[in-house]
Short mmCIF file of the C-alpha atoms (twelve columns), coordinates in Angstrom:
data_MODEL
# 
_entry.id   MODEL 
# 
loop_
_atom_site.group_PDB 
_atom_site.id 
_atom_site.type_symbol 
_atom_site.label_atom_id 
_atom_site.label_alt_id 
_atom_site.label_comp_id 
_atom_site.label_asym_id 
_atom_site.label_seq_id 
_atom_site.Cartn_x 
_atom_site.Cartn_y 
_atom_site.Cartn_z 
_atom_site.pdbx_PDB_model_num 
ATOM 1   C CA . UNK A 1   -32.940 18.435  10.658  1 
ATOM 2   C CA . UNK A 2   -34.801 21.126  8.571   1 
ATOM 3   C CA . UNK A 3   -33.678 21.252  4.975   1 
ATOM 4   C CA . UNK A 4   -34.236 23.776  2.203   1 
ATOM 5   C CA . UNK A 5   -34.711 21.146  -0.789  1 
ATOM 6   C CA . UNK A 6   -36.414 20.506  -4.128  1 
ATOM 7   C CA . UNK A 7   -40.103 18.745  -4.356  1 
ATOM 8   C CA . UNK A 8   -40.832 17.094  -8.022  1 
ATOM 9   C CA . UNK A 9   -43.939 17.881  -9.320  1 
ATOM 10  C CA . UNK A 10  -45.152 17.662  -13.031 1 
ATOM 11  C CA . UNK A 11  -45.436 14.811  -15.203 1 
ATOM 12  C CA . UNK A 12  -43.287 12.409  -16.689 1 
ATOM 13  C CA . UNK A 13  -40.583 14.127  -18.750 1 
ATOM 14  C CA . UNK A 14  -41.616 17.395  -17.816 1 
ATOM 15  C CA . UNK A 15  -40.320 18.522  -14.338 1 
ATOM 16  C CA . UNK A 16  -41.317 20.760  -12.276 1 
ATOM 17  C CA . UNK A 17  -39.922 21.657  -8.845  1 
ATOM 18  C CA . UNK A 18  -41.546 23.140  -5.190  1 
ATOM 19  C CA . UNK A 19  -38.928 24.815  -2.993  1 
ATOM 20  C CA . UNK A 20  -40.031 23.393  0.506   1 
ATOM 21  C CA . UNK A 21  -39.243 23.299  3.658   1 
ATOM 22  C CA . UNK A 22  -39.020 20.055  4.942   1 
ATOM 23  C CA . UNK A 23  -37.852 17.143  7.531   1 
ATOM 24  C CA . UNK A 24  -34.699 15.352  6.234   1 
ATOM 25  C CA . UNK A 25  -36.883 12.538  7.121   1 
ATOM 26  C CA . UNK A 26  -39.198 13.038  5.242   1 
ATOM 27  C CA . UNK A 27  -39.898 11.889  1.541   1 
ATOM 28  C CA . UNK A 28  -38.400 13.932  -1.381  1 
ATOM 29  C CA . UNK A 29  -42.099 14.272  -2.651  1 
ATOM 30  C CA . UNK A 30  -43.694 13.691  0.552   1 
ATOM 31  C CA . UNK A 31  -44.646 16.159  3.888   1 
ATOM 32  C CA . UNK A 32  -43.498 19.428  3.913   1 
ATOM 33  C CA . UNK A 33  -43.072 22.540  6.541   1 
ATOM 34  C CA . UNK A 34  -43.984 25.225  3.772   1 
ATOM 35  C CA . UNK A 35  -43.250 25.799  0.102   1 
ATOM 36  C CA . UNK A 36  -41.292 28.903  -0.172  1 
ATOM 37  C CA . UNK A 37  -40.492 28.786  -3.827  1 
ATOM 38  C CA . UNK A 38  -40.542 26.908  -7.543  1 
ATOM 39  C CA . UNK A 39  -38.104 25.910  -10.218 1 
ATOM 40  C CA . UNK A 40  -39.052 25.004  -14.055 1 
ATOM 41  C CA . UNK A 41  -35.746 23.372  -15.529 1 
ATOM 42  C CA . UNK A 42  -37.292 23.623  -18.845 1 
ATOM 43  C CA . UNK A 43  -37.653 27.603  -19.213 1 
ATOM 44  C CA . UNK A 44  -34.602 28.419  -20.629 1 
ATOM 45  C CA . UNK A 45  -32.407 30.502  -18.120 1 
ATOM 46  C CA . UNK A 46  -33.043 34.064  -19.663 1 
ATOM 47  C CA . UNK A 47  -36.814 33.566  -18.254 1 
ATOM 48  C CA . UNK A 48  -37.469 35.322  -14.854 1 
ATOM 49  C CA . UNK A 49  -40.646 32.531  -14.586 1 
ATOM 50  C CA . UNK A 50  -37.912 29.843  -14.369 1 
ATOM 51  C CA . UNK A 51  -37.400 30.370  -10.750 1 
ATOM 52  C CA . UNK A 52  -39.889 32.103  -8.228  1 
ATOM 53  C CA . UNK A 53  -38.439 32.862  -4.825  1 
ATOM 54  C CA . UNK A 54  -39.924 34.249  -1.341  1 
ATOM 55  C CA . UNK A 55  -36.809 35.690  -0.219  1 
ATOM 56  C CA . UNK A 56  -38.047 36.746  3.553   1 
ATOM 57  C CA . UNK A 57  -39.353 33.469  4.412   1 
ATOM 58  C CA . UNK A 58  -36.260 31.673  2.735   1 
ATOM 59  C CA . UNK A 59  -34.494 34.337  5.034   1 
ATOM 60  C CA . UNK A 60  -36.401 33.273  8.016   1 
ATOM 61  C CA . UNK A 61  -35.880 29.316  7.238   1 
ATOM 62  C CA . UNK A 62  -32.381 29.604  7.245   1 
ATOM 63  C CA . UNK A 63  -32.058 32.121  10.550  1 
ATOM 64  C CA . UNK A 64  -34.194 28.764  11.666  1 
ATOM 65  C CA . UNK A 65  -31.379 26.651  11.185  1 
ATOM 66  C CA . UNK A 66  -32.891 24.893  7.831   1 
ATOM 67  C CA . UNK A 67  -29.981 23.905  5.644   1 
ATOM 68  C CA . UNK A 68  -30.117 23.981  1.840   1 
ATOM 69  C CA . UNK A 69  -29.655 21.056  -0.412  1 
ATOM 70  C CA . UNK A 70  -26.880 21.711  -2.754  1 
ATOM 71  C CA . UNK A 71  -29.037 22.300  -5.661  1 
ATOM 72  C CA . UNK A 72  -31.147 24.620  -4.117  1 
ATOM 73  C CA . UNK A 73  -28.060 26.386  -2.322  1 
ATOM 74  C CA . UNK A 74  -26.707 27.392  -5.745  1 
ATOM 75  C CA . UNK A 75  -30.356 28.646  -6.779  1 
ATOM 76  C CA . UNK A 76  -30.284 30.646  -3.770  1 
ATOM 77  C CA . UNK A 77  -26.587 31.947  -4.805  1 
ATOM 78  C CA . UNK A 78  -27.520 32.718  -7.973  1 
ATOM 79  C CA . UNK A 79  -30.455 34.644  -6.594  1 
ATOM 80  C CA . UNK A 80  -28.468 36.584  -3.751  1 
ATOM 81  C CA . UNK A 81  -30.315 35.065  -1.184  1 
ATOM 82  C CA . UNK A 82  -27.105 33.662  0.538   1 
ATOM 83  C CA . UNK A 83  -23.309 33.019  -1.059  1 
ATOM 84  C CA . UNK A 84  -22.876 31.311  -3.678  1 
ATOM 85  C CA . UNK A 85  -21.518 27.568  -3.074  1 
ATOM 86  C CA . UNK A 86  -17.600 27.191  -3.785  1 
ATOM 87  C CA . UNK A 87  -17.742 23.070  -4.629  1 
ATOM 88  C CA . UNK A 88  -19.634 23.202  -7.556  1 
ATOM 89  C CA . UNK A 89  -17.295 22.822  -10.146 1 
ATOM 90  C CA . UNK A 90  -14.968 18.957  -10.892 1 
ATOM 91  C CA . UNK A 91  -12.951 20.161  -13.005 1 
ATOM 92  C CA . UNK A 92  -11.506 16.752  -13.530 1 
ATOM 93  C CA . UNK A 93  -14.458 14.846  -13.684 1 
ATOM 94  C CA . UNK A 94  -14.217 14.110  -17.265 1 
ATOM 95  C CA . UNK A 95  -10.859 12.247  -16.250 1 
ATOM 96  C CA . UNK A 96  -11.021 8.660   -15.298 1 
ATOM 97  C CA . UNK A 97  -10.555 7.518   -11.818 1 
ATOM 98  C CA . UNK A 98  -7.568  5.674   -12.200 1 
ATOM 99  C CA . UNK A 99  -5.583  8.493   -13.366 1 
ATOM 100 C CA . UNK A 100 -7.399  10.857  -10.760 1 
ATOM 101 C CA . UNK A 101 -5.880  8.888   -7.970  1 
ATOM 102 C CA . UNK A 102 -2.482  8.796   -9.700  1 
ATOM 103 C CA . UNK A 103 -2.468  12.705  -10.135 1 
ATOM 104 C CA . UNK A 104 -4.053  13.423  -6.602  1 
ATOM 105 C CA . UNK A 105 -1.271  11.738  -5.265  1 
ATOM 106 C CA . UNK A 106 1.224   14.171  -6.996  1 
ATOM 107 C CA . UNK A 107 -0.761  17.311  -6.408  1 
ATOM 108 C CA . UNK A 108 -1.895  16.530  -2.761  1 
ATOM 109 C CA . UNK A 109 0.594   18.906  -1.050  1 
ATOM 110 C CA . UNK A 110 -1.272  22.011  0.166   1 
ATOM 111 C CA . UNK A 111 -0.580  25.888  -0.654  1 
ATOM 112 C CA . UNK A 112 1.344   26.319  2.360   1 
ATOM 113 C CA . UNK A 113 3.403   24.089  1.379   1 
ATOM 114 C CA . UNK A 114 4.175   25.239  -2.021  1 
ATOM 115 C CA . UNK A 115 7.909   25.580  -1.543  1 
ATOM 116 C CA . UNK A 116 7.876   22.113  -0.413  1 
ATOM 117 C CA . UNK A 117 5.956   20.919  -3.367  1 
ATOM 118 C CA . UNK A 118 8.160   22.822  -5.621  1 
ATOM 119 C CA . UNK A 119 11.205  21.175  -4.406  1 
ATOM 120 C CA . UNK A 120 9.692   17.659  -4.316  1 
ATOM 121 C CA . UNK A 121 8.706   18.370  -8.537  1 
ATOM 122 C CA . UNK A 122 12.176  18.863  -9.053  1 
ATOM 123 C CA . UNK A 123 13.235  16.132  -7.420  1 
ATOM 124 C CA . UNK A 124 10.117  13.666  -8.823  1 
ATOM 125 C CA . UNK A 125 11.557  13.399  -12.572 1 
ATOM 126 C CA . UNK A 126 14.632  11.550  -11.086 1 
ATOM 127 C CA . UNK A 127 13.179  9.910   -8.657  1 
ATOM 128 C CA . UNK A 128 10.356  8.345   -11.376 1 
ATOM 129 C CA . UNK A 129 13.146  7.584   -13.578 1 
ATOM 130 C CA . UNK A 130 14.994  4.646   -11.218 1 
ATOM 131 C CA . UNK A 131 11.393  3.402   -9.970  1 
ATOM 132 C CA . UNK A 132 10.253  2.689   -13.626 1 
ATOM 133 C CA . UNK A 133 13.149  0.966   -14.865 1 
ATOM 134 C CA . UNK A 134 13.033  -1.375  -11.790 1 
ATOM 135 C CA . UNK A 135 9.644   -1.994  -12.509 1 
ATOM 136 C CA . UNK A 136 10.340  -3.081  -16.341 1 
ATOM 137 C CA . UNK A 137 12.991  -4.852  -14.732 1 
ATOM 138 C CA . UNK A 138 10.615  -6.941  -12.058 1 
ATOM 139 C CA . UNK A 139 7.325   -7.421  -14.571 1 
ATOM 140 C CA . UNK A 140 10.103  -9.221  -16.786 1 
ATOM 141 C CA . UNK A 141 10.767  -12.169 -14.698 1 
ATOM 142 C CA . UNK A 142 6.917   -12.300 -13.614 1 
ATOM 143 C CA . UNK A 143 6.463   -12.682 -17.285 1 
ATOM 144 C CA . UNK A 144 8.436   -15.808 -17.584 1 
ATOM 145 C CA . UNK A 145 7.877   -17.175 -14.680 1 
ATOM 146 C CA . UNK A 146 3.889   -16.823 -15.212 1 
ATOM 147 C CA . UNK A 147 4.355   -19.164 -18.632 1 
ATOM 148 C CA . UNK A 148 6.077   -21.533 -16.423 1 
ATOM 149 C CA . UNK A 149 3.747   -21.878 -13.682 1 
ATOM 150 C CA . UNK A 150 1.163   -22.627 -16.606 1 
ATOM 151 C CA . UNK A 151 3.003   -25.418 -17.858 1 
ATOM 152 C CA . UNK A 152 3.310   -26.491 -14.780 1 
ATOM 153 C CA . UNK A 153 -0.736  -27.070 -14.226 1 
ATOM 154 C CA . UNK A 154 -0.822  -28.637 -17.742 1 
ATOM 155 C CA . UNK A 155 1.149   -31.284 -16.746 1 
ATOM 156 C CA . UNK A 156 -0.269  -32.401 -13.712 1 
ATOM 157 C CA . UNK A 157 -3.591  -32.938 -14.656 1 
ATOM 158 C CA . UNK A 158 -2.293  -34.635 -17.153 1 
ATOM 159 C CA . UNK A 159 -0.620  -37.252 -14.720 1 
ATOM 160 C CA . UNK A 160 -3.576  -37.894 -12.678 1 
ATOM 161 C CA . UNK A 161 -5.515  -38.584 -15.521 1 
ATOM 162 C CA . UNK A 162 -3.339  -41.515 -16.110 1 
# 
């Protein structure tokens, strides 16, 4: 498969990027089709030398079937070349993964079913209410039993030692 990805060039600390053309199989660094473009992270983004573009034959390489990397697919956005990528932004990334899950679960309902979800909110207060006091009331009992068990093992070491 032909993709539409970034080369790295430069030295160490000091990037520098070749737009190629290229076989998936192929090394990031290694054999390319063509180099249709360049991309200097360092140049601040006001700079019009930051990123250097040949629109037809990035034109052509797509109408080719070549598909863009993700990086380079939001270069070509923010160039016009084709739309701009919709996934680029986790807005809960910062949150950690445990309480991802835990809201996903809540929030998993799609917009066609927002009546649905709607209903189920109201309903979820009461319904969380009863589950969490059962819990306390089940992690009690694990509690003392747990202390229990440990005794337990204490002891019989302790006889076949004798």
């Amino acid at each position: 498969m032909l993709k539409l990805r970034l080369s790295r060039g430069g030295t160490k600390k000091r990037p520098v990027y070749k737009v190629v053309v290229a076989d998936s199989r192929f090394a990031r660094d290694g054999r390319f089709i063509e180099k249709v473009g360049f991309f200097n992270p360092l140049l601040p983004k006001e700079k019009k030398e930051r990123i250097g573009l040949e629109a037809e034959r990035i034109k052509y390489w797509l109408g080719q079937g070549a598909q863009p990397t993700t990086r380079v697919a939001r270069i070509l956005g923010e160039n016009e070349l084709m739309p701009m990528p919709a996934n680029g932004n986790n807005p809960q990334k910062a949150v950690p993964k445990k309480d991802r899950k835990k809201e996903g679960s809540e929030e998993a309902p799609k917009a066609d079913a927002a009546p649905a979800a709607e209903a189920k909110k109201e309903e979820a207060p009461k319904a969380d209410a009863a589950p969490a006091a059962e819990a306390k009331k089940e992690e009690a009992p694990k509690a003392d039993a747990a202390p229990a068990a440990e005794a337990k093992k204490e002891e019989a070491p302790k006889e076949e030692k004798k």
